[in-house]
C-alpha positions as CSV (number, residue, x, y, z in Angstrom):
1,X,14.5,-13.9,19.5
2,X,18.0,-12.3,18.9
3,X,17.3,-12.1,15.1
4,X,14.5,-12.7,12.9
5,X,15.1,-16.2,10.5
6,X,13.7,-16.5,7.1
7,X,12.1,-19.2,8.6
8,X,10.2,-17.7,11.6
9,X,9.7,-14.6,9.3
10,X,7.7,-17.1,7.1
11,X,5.6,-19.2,9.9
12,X,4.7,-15.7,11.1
13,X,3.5,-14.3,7.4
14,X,1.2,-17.4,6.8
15,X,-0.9,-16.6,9.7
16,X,-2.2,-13.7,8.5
17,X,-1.6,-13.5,5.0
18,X,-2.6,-16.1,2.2
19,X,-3.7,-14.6,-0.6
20,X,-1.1,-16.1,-3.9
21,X,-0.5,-12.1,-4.9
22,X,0.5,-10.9,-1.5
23,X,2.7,-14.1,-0.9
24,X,4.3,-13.3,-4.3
25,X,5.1,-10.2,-3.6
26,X,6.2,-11.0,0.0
27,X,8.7,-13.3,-2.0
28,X,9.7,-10.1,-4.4
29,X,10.5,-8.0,-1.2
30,X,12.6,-10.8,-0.2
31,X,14.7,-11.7,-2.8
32,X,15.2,-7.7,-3.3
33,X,16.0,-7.1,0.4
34,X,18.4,-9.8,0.4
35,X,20.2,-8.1,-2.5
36,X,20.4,-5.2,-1.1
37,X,22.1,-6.9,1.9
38,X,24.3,-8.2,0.4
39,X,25.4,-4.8,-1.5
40,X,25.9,-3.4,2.0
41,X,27.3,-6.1,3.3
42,X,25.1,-6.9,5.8
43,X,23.4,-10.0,6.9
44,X,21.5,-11.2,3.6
45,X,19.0,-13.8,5.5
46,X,17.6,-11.2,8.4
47,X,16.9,-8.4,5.6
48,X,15.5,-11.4,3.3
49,X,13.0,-12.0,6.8
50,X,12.1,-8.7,7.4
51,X,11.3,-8.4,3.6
52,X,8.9,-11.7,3.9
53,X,7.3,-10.2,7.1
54,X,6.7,-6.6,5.8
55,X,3.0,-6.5,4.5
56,X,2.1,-8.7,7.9
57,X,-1.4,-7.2,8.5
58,X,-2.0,-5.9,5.2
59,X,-4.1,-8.8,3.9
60,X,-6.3,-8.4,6.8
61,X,-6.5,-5.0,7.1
62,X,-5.7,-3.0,3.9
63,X,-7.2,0.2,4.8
64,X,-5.9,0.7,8.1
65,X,-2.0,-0.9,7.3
66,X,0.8,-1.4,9.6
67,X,-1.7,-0.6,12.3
68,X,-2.1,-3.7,13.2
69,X,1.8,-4.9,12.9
70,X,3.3,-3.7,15.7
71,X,2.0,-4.9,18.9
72,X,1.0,-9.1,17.4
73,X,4.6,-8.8,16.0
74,X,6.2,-7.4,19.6
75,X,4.3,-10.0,21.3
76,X,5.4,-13.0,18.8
77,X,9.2,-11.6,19.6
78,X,10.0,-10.3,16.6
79,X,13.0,-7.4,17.5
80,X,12.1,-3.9,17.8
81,X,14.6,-2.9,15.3
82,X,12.6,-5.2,12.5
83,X,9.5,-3.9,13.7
84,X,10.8,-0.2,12.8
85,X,11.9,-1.2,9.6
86,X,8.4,-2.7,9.1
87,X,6.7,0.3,10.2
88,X,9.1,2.6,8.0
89,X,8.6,1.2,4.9
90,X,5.1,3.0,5.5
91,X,6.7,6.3,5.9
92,X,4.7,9.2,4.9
93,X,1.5,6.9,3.2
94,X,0.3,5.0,6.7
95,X,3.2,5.9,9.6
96,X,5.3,8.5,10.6
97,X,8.3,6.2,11.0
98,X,11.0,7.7,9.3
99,X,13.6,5.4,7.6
100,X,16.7,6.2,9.0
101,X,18.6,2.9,8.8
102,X,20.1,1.1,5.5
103,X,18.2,-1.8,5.8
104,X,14.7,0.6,6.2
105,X,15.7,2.6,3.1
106,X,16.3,0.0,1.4
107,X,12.7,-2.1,2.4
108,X,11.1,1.5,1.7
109,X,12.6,1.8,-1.6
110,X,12.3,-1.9,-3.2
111,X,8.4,-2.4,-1.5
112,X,7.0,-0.4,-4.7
113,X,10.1,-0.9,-7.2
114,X,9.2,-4.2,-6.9
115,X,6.4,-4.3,-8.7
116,X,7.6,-2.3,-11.5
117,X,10.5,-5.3,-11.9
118,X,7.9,-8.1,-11.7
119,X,5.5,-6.2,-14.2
120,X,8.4,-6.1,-16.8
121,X,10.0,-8.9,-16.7
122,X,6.0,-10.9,-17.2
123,X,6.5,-9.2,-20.4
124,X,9.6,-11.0,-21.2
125,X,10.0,-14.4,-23.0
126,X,12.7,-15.5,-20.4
127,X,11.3,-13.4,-17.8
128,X,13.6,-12.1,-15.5
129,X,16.3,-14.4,-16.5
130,X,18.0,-12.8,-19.5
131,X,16.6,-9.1,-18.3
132,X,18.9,-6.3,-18.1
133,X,18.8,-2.8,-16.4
134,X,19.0,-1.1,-19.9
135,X,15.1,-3.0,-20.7
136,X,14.4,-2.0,-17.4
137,X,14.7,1.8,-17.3
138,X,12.7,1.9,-21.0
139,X,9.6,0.8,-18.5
140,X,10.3,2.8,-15.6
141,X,10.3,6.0,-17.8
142,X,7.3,5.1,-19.1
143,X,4.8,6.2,-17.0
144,X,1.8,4.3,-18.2
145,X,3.8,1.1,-17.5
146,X,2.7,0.0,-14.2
147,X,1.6,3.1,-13.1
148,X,0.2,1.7,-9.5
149,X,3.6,1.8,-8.3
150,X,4.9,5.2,-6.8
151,X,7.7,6.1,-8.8
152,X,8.1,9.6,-6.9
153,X,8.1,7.1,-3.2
154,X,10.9,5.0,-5.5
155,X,12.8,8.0,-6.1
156,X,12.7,9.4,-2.8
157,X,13.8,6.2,-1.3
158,X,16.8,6.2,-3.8
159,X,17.6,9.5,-2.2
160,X,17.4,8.0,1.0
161,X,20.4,5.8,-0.2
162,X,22.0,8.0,-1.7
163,X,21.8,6.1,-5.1
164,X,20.7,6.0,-8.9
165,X,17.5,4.4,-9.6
166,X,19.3,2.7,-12.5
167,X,22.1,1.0,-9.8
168,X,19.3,0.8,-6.7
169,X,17.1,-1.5,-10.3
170,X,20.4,-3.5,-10.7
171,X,20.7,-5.0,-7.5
172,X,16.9,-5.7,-7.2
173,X,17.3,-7.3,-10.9
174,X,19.7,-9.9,-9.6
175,X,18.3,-10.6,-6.2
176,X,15.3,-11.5,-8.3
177,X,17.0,-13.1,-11.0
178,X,18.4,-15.8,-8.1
179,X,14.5,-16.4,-7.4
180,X,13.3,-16.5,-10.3
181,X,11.5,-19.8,-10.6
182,X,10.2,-19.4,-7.0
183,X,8.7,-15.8,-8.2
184,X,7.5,-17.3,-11.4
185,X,9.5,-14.9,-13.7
186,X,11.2,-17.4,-15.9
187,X,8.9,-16.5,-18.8
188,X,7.0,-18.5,-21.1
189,X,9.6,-20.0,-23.5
């Protein structure tokens, strides 16, 4: 396999992962990685794959992570430079695989920010369809608001980048925003 489809990315996630949360947020890493492809200019639909395919053993094995990612993904031909960015997006909690690349970065920055996106736009009448970065940053500095996700990880990947939290939120906004139904953000209007 040259490259890793959305497609393949997807047959591979469903044998191992099908709780409706995980596959949500599989779809949240997505949309967000695609974004963020598409900022660098890079090709949207292999960083929208690697996104699907990130949590791959986590289902099955949440206590020991990413340890069981490497060799069932090596062996089903996924490319060794998606596997790294897998395994990187564990940097510093479960691995030791530093992200290095833009497309790493960017999966170890958006894994957790995420969730903090998805959180507020649920509280939204139109979901994330009408949400702006402004509404955004009001929850992210509110610590309380879904504290579960590692702001100080979030951070440090924005570093990574070399950008804002604010700008890094904007993209992963709008990458979500074109998924919204398929995320169920579209509110309860």
């Amino acid at each position: 396999m040259d490259r890793l489809t959305l497609e393949k990315a997807k047959e591979i996630n469903a044998t191992m992962v099908t709780e409706d949360h995980l596959l949500l947020h599989a779809a949240n890493v997505s949309a967000a990685m695609g974004a963020m492809a598409d900022h660098f200019g890079e090709n949207k639909e292999h960083w929208e794959a690697v996104g699907w395919l990130h949590d791959y053993d986590y289902e099955k094995y949440p206590d020991e992570h990413l340890a069981h990612t490497e060799e069932p993904l090596r062996q089903l031909g996924v490319p060794e430079e998606d596997i790294r960015a897998i395994l990187s997006h564990g940097y510093g909690i479960c691995t030791d695989v530093e992200p290095v690349t833009l497309m790493e970065k960017s999966l170890y920055t958006v894994d957790e920010l995420t969730g903090i996106v998805q959180a507020a736009a649920r509280m939204r009448p139109h979901g994330i369809t009408d949400m702006e970065v402004k509404s955004f940053m009001k929850k992210w500095k509110d610590k309380k608001f879904a504290a579960k996700c590692d702001r100080p990880l979030i951070l440090k990947g924005c570093q990574m980048l070399d950008m804002d939290i604010k700008d890094v939120a904007a993209i992963v906004i709008e990458g979500m925003k074109g998924h919204a139904q398929e995320l169920q953000l579209t509110g309860n209007q």
